[in-house]
C-alpha positions as CSV (number, residue, x, y, z in Angstrom):
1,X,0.0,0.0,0.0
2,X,1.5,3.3,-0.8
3,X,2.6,5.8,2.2
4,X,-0.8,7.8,3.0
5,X,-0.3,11.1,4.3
6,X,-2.2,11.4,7.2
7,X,-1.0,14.9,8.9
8,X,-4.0,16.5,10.5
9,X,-2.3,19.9,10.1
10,X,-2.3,19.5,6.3
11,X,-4.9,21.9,4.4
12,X,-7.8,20.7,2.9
13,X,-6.7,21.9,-0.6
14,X,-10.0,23.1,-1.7
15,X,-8.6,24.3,-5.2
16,X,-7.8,21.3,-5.8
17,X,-11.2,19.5,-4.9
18,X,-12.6,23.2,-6.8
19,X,-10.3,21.5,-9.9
20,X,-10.8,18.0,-9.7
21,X,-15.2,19.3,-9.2
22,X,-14.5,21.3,-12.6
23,X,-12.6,18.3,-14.6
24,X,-15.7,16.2,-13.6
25,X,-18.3,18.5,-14.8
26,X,-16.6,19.4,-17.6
27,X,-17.2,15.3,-19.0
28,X,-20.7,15.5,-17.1
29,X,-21.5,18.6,-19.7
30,X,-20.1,16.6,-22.7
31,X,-22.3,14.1,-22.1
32,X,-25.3,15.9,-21.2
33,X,-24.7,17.8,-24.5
34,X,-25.3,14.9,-27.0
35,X,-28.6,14.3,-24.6
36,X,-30.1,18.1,-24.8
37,X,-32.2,17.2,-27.3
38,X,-32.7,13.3,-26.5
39,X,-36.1,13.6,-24.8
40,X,-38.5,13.1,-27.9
41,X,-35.8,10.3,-28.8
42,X,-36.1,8.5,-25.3
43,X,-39.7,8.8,-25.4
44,X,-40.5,6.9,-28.3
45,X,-38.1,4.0,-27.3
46,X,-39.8,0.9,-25.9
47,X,-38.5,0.2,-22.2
48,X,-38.8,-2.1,-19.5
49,X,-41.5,-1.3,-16.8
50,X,-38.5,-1.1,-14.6
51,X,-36.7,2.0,-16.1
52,X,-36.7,5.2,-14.3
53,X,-38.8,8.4,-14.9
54,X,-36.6,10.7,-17.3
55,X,-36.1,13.1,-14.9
56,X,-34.8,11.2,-12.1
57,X,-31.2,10.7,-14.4
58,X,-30.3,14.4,-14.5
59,X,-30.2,14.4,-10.4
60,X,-28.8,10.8,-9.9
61,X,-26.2,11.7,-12.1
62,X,-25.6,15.1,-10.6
63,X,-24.6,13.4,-7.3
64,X,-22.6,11.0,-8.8
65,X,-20.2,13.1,-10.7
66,X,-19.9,15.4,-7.1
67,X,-19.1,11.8,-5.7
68,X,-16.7,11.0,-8.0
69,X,-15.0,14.4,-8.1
70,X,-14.5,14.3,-4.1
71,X,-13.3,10.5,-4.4
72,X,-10.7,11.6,-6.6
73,X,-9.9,14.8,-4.9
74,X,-9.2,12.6,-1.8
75,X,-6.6,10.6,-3.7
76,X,-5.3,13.2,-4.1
77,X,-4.8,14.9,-1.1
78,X,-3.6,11.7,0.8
79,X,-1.1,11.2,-2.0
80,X,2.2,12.2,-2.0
81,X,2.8,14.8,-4.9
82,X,3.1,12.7,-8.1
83,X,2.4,9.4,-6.6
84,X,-1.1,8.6,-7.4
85,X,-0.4,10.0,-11.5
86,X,-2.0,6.1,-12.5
87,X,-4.9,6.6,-10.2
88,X,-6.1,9.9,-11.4
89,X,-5.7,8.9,-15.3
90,X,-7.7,5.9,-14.7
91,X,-10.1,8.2,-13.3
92,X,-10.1,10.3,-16.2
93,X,-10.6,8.2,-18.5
94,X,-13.4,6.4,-17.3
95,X,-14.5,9.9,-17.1
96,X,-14.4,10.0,-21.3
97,X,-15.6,6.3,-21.7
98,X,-18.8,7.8,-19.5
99,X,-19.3,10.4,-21.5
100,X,-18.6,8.8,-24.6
101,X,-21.7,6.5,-23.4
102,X,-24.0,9.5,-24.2
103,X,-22.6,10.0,-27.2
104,X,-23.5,6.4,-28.3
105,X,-26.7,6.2,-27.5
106,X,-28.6,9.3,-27.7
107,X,-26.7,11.0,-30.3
108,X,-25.6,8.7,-32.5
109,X,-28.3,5.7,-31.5
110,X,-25.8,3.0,-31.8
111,X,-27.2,0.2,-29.4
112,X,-24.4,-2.3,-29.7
113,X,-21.9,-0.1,-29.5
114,X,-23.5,1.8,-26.3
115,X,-23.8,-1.2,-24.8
116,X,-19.8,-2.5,-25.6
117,X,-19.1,1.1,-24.2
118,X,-21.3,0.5,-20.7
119,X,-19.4,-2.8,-20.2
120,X,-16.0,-1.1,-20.6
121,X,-17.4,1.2,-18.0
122,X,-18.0,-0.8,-15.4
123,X,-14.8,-2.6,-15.8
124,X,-12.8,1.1,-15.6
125,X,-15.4,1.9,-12.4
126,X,-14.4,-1.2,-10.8
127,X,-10.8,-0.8,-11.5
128,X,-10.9,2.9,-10.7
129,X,-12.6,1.7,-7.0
130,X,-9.8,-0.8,-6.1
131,X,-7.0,1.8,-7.1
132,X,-8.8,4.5,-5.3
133,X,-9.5,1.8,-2.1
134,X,-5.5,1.1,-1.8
135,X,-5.2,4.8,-1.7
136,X,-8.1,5.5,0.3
137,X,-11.2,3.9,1.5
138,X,-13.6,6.6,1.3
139,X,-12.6,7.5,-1.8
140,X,-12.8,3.8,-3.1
141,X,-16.6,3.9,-1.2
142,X,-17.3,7.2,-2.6
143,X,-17.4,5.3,-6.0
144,X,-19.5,2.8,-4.8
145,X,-22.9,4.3,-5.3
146,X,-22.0,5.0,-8.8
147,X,-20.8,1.4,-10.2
148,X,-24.2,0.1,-8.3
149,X,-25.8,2.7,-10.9
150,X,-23.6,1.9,-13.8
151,X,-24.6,-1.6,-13.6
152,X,-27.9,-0.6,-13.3
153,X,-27.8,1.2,-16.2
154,X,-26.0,-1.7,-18.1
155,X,-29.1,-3.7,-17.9
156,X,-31.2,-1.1,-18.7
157,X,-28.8,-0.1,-21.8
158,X,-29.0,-3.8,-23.3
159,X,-32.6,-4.0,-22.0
160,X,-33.6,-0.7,-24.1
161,X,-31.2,-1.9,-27.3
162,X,-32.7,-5.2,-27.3
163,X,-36.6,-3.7,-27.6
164,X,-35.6,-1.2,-30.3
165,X,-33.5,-2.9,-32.7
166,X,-34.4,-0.4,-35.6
167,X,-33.7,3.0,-33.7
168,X,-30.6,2.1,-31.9
């Protein structure tokens, strides 16, 4: 396990949780772009009777990202500087793979390739969580609420592709 710095007299380095907040967001807003004008689209999909309202994603997801931002933020911060570099780029790029997702689906409505992308997902997720966990447990159970939803949305992803074989 890499040294943890655990000197209570160390500041909380709030611009750096203000960065690692922004870098989250940014890929939150890249994503949420190619699904501004997804509603009519997600409306006329079949889905199962167990898929959420529509409007419960925007606030789910807003927590998560906020989640994830903090989670990495603590890496971070209990990090010696330049040790956790692997951590954080995991991180980041299951930040693009995420937002990618969005792009998939509701932009470009390719099903089987939303669906590959999901799966990749969750793999980065649970990868992301275990590197996190060795460098600190909250930040690896920060992320758990967030692969519990990916892999909700992974069922729901194939669910939705499967029923609409001609849109997506």
């Amino acid at each position: 396990m890499p040294a943890q710095i655990h000197d209570p007299h160390r500041p909380l380095q709030l611009p750096a949780l203000a960065g690692w907040l922004v870098l989250t967001f940014i890929f939150a807003a890249i994503g949420a772009y190619a699904s501004a004008q997804a509603q009519d689209f997600y409306q006329h999909l079949e889905r199962p009777d167990w898929a959420p309202p529509p409007w419960l994603f925007a606030p789910v997801w807003t927590a998560l990202y906020a989640l994830m931002a903090i989670a990495a933020w603590r890496v971070q911060r209990v990090s010696a500087p330049g040790t956790a570099r692997a951590e954080l780029a995991l991180y980041t790029i299951q930040l693009a793979v995420n937002a990618l997702w969005t792009w998939l689906f509701f932009a470009w409505h390719e099903g089987a390739a939303a669906f590959g992308d999901i799966v990749l997902l969750w793999l980065l997720i649970a990868a992301t969580i275990h590197a996190f966990w060795r460098r600190d447990r909250w930040a690896g159970l920060l992320l758990v609420p967030y692969i519990c939803w990916a892999s909700f949305a992974t069922c729901l992803c194939y669910a939705v592709w499967q029923r609409n074989p001609t849109m997506l």
